[in-house]
C-alpha positions in Angstrom: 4.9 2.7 -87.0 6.7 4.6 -84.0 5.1 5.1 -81.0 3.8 8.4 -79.9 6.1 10.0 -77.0 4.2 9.8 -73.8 1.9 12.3 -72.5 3.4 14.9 -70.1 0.3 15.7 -68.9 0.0 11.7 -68.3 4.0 12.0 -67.1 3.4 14.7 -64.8 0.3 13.4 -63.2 2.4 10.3 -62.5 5.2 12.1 -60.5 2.4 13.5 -58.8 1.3 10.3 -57.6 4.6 9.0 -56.5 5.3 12.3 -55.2 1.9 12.3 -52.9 3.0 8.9 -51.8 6.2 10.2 -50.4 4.9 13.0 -48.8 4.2 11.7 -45.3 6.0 8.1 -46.2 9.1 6.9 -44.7 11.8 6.0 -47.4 14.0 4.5 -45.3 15.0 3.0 -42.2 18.9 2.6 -41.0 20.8 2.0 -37.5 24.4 1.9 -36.0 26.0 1.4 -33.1 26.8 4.7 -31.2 27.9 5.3 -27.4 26.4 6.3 -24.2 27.4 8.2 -21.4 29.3 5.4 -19.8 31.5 5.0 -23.4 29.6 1.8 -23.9 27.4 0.8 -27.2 23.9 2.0 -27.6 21.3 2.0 -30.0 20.9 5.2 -32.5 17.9 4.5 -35.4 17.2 6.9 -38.0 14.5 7.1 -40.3 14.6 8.9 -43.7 11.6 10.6 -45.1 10.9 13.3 -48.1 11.7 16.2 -44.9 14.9 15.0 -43.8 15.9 12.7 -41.3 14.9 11.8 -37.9 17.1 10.2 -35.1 16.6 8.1 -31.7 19.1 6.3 -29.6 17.8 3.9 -26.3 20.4 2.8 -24.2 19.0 -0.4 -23.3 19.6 -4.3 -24.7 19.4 -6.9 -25.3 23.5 -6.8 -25.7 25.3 -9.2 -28.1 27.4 -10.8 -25.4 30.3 -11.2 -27.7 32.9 -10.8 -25.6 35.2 -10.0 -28.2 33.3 -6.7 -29.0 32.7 -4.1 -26.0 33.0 -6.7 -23.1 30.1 -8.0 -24.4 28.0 -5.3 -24.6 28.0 -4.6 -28.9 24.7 -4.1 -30.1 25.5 -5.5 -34.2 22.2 -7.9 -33.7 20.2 -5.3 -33.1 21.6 -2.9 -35.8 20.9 -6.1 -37.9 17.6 -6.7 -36.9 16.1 -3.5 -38.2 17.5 -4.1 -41.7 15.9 -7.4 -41.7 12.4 -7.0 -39.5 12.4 -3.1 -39.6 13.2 -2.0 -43.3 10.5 -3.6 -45.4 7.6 -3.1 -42.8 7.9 0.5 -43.0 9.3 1.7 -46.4 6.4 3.2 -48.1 4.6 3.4 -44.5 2.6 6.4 -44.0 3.6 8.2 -40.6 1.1 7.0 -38.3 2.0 6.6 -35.2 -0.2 4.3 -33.5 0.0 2.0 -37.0 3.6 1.9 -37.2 3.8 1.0 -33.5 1.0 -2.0 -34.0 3.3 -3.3 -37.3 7.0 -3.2 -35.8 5.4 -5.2 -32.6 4.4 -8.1 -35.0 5.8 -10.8 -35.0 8.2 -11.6 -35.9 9.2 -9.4 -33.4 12.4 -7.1 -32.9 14.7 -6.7 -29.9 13.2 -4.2 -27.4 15.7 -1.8 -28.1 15.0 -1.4 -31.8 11.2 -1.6 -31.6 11.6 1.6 -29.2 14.3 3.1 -31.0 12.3 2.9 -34.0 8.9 4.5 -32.7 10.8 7.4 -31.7 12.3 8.4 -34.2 8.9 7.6 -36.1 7.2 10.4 -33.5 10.0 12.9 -34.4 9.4 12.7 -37.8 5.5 12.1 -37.7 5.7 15.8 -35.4 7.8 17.2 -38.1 5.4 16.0 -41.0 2.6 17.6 -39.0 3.9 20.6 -38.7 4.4 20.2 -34.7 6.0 20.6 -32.2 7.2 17.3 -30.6 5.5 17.6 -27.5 2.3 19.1 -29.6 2.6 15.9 -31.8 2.8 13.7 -27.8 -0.1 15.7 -26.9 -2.6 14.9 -30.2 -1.6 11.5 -29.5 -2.9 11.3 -25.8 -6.0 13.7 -26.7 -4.2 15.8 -24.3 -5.4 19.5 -25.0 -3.9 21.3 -22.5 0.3 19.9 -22.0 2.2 21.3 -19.3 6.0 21.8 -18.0 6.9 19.1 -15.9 8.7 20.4 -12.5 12.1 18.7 -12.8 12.9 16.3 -9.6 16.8 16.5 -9.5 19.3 13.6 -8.6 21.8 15.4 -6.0 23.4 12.5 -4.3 22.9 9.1 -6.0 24.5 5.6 -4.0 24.2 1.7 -4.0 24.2 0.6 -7.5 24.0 4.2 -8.8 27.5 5.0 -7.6 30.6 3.6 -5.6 29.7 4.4 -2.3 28.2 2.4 0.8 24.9 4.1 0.6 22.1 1.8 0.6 19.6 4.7 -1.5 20.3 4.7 -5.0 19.1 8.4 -5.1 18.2 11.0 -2.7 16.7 14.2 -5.3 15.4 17.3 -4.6 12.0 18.6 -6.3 11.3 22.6 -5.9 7.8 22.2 -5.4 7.3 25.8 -4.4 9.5 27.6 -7.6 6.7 29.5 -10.0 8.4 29.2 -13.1 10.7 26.3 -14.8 13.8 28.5 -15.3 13.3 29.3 -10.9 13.6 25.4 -10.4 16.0 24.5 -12.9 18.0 27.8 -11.0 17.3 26.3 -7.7 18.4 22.6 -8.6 21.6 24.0 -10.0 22.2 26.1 -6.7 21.6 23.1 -4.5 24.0 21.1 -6.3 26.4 23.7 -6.9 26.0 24.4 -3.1 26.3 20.4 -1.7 30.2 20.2 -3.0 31.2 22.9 -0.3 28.6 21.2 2.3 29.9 17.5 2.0 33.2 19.0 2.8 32.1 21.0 6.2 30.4 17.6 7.2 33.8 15.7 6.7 32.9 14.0 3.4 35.0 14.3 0.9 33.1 15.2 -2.8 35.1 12.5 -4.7 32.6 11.0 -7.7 29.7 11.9 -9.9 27.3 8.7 -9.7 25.8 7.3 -12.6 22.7 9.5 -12.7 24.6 12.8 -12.4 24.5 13.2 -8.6 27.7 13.5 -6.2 28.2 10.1 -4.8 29.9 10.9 -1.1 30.8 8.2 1.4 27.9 8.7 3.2 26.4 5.5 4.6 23.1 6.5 6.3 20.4 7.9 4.1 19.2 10.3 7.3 22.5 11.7 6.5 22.1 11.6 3.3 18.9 13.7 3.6 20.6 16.4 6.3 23.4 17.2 3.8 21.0 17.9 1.3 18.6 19.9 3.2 21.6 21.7 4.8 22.5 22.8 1.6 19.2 23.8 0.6 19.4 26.1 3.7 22.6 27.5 2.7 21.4 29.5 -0.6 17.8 30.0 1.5 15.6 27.5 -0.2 14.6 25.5 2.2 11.2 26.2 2.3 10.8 25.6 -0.8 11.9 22.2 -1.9 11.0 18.7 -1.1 13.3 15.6 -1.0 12.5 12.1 -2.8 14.3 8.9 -2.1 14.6 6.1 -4.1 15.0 2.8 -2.0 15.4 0.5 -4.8 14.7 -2.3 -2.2 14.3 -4.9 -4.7 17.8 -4.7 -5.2 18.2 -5.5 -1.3 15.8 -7.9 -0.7 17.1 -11.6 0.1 15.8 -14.9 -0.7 13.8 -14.3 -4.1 15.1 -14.7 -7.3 16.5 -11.6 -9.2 14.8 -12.4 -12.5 17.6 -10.4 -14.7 20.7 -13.0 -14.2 21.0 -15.2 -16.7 21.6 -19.0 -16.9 18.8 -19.0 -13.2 15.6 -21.3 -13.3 12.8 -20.4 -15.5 10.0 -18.3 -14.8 7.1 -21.0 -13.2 10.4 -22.0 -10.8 10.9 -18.6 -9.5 7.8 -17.7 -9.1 6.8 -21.1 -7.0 10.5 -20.4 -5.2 9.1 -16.4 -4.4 5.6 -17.9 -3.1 7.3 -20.6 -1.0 10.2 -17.9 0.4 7.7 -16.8 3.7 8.8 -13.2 5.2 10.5 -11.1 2.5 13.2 -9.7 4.2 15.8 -6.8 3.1 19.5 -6.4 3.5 20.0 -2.9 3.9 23.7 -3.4 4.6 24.0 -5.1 0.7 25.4 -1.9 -0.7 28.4 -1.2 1.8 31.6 -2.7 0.6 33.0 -5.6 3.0 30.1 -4.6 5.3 28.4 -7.2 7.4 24.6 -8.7 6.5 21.8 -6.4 8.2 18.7 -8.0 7.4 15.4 -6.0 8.1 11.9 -7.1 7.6 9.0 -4.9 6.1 8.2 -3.8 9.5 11.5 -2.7 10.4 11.9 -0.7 7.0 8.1 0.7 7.8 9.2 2.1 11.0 12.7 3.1 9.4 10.5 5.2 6.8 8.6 6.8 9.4 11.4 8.2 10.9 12.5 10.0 8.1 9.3 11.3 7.4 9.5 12.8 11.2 13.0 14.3 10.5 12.6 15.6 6.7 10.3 17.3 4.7 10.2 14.1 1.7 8.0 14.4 -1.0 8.6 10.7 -2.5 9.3 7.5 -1.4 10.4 5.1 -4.8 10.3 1.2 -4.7 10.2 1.3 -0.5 9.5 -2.5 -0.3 9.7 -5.5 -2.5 6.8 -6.1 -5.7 5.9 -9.1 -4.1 5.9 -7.6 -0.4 2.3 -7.2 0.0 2.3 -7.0 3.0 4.6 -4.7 3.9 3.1 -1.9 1.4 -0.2 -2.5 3.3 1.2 -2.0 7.0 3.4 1.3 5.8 0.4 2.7 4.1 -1.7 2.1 7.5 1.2 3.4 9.3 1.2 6.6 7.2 -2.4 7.3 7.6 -2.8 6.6 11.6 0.6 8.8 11.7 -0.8 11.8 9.4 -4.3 12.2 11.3 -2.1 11.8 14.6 0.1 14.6 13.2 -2.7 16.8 12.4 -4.7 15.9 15.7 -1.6 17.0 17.5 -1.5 20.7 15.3 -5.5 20.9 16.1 -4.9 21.1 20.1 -1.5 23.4 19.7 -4.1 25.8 17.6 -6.1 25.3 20.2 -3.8 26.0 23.3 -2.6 29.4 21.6 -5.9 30.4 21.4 -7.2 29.8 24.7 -3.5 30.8 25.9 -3.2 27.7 27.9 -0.6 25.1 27.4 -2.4 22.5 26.2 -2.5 18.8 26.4 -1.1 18.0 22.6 1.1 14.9 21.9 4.6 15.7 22.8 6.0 12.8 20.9 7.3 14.2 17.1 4.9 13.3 14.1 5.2 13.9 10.7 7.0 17.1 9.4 4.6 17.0 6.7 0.5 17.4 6.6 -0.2 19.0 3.6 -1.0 17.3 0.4 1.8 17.3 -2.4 1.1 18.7 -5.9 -2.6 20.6 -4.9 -3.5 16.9 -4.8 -6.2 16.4 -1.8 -5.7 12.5 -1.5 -1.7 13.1 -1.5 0.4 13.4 1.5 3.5 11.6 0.6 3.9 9.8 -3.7 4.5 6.4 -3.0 6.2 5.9 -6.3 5.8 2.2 -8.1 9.3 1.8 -10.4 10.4 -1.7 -10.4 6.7 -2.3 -9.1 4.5 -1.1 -11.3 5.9 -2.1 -15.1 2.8 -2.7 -16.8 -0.8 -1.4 -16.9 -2.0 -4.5 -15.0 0.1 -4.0 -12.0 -1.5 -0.4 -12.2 -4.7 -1.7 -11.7 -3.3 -4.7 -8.7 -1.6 -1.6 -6.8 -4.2 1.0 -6.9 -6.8 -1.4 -5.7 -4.9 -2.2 -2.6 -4.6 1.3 -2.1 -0.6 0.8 -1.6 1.2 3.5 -4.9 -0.1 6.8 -5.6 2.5 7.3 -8.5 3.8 5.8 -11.8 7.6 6.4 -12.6 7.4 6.0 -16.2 10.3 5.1 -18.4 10.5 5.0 -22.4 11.0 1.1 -21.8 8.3 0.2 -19.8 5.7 1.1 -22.8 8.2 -0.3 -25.1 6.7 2.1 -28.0 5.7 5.7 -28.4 2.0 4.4 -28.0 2.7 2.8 -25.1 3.9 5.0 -23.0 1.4 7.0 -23.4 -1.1 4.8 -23.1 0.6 4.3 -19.6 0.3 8.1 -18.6 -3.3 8.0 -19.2 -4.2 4.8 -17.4 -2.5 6.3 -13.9 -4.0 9.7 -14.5 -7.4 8.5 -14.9 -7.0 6.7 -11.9 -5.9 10.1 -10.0 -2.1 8.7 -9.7 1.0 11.3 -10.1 2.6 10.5 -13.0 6.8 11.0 -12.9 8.4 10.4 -16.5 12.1 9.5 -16.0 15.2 8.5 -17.7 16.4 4.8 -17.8 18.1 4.7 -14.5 19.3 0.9 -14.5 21.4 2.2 -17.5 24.1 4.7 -18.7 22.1 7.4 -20.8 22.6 9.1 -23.8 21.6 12.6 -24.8 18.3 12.0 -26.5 15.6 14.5 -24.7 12.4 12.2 -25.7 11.3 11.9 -22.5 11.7 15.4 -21.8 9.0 16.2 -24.7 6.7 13.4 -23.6 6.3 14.7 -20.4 5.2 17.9 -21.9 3.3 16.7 -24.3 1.2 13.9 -21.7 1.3 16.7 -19.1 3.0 14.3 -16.4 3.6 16.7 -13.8 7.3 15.6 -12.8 10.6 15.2 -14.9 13.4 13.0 -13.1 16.1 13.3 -15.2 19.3 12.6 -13.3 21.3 15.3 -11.5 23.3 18.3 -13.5 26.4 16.8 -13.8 26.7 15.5 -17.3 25.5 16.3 -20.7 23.4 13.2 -21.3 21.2 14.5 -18.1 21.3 18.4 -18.4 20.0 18.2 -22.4 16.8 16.9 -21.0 16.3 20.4 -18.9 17.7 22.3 -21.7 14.9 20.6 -23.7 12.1 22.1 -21.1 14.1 25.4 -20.7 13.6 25.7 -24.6 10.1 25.1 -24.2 9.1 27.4 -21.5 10.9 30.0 -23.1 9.0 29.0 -26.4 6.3 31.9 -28.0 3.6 30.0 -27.2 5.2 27.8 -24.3 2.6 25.5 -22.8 1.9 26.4 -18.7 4.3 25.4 -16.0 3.1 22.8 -13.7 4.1 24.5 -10.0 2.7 23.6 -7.5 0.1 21.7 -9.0 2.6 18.8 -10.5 -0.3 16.2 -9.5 -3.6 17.9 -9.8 -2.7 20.1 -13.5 -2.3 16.2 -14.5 -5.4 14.6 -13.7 -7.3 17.9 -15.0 -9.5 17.2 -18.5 
């Protein structure tokens, strides 16, 4: 006898099955080459699911170093990779986040570029399966209930590795701490920048490059010129007042006699590290960056009292990476320095308040102090963010820097937490510690146009945005990003003045 036809009713309920387990599944996971900003190879995943698909591209390595492809810099092994250690972990995955970052982490385990790659384009379409926002999705995932607009920190003159020009900062930015609304600062950064072109020239400096971060990159080889250019600009469209200046030092790029750690073909780790500890003074080339320019080799001190000087001449809101990860010492001298020169500084403005009230003269310190007195971001342990970069890359060194007291702030790239999960898991370890938090863009490496980071500092409520200066795409679609956010019906607050204290607020 024939069978009897199946069921539809037993047909049906089994498309409904399959169809339930593809609702908030991922069907498929692919990658390709594509290029950055600097027309060099980077990483662009995309993962396929029942509601379309969902892109990310990181712009770091590791490269293939086939020299026969890109100079070395193709990224086929990577591409490779996630069809054989990607694919069939998360086909048929359901979109959790915090799961699918634990399972592409196994072993064994992907290049970075592809595990990161790979959790953000997971988020995107995790936000999108939630019916979220992005930065709403960022948000549920740090049990962040209250995410914020980040004030942008622009990149207006970028040097040493950043550019091709003798200056020894890699960036001098400018953060409009006192602008009300994101569309004021983005207006104000734009001015500022707009404005510096036609002030480089009536200084004698020639505009004649964009650095790699989207600032000009003049021949300017003293950063306290650096600064007065900026600031002079500033004063030009009447802003003055109203923004701050941050400088990234990048000294471990300067310092001499420890080992780089990112050359290939050098000693292994347990030899550099006994070569670092055997080393004595760290000392710092600040002459490394000017072409054909003789060694000038300053210690901790020198660069303390170097800092301080600044800090007398300009309002600065930031100092990034001022001295070496392993310079202990010289982080614990500047931060005494700092703190002798601030209660100095407001000693000094005690006995003028007092002089103009009495009408007599007074006996204040004539010798200059600080320029600034007042805590940053509505932050009442905050005078100046000492930013940890290059020195703070994990959530141990966190913990090492905030007990000596020496960094105030994290500068957190997508990299450093390696997935979605991380990073945000990063955020909330140097908020609960009262730290700023500034999310930034890869800045050892050409970007691309992905806005991520822009969203995950809404959605953590970081407080600060570096990305790059306003001359090229890859930088100014991370604005655009926030800019469609604020503008947004029900666009989350804008941080203001209150970059550090709106973060650290349950």
């Amino acid at each position: 006898p024939r069978c009897p036809p199946p069921s539809p009713f037993v047909q049906m309920s089994t498309s409904l099955q399959v169809l339930s387990a593809q609702v908030n599944s991922i069907l498929g996971v692919t990658a390709r080459e594509a290029l950055n900003a600097s027309g060099t190879p980077a990483l662009e995943v995309t993962v396929e699911t029942i509601q379309g698909t969902f892109s990310a591209m990181t712009t770091i390595g590791p490269y293939d170093n086939d020299t026969q492809r890109f100079g070395g810099k193709g990224l086929l092994k990577s591409v490779d990779s996630v069809e054989k250690l990607i694919s069939d972990k998360l086909v048929g995955r359901e979109l959790n986040q915090p799961s699918i970052d634990a399972l592409i982490q196994e072993e064994p385990t992907p290049p970075a570029n592809v595990v990161l790659a790979v959790s953000m384009a997971c988020c995107r379409a995790a936000a999108k399966h939630s019916d979220l926002e992005l930065h709403e999705y960022i948000a549920q995932l740090g049990n962040v209930s209250d995410p914020c607009i980040p004030v942008p920190v622009f990149s207006v003159i970028n040097g040493a590795d950043a550019a091709s020009s003798p200056l020894h900062l890699k960036s001098v930015t400018v953060t409009p701490v006192e602008a009300g609304t994101f569309e004021e600062a983005l207006e104000i950064g734009v001015n500022i920048q707009a404005g510096l072109v036609g002030t480089l020239e009536n200084s004698g400096h020639k505009y004649t490059n964009v650095g790699s971060t989207g600032g000009l990159a003049p021949p300017i080889e003293s950063g306290l010129e650096a600064m007065r250019v900026v600031m002079d600009a500033a004063r030009d469209i009447g802003c003055e007042a109203s923004v701050m200046l941050g400088l990234d030092v990048c000294s471990g790029k300067i310092v001499e006699g420890l080992g780089d750690g990112d050359a290939e073909g050098e000693e292994d780790a347990e030899a550099k590290e006994a070569k670092d500890e055997d080393a004595g003074e760290i000392t710092y080339d600040v002459a490394k960056w000017v072409k054909g320019g003789n060694q000038s080799l300053k210690t901790g001190e020198d660069l303390t009292e170097m800092y301080i000087e600044w800090l007398v001449k300009f309002s600065v809101l930031s100092l990034e990476d001022p001295f070496h990860q392993k310079d202990s010492p010289a982080f614990m001298q500047f931060k005494e320095r700092l703190d002798a020169e601030i209660a100095r500084a407001k000693e000094r403005e005690a006995k003028l308040a007092e002089a103009v009230e009495g009408d007599e003269p007074g006996d204040a310190d004539e010798e200059p102090t600080v320029r600034n007195t007042a805590t940053v971001g509505n932050d009442p342990a905050c005078f100046l963010q000492l930013v940890g970069s290059a020195t703070c890359s994990t959530e141990a060194e966190i913990d090492r820097y905030h007990e000596e007291q020496t960094v105030n702030t994290l500068l957190l790239t997508m990299a450093k937490g390696r997935t979605v999960s991380g990073a945000v898991s990063m955020i909330g370890k140097a908020q609960s510690l009262g730290w700023g938090v500034v999310a930034s863009i890869e800045t050892d490496s050409a970007e691309t146009p992905d806005d991520f980071i822009a969203h995950l500092a809404v959605g953590c409520k970081a407080g600060q945005l570096k990305a790059g200066g306003l001359r090229g795409g890859e930088f100014v679609s991370k604005y655009n990003a926030l800019l469609r956010i604020a503008q947004s019906e029900e666009a989350p607050p804008y941080a203001s003045r209150s970059f550090r204290s709106f973060s650290s607020s349950s």
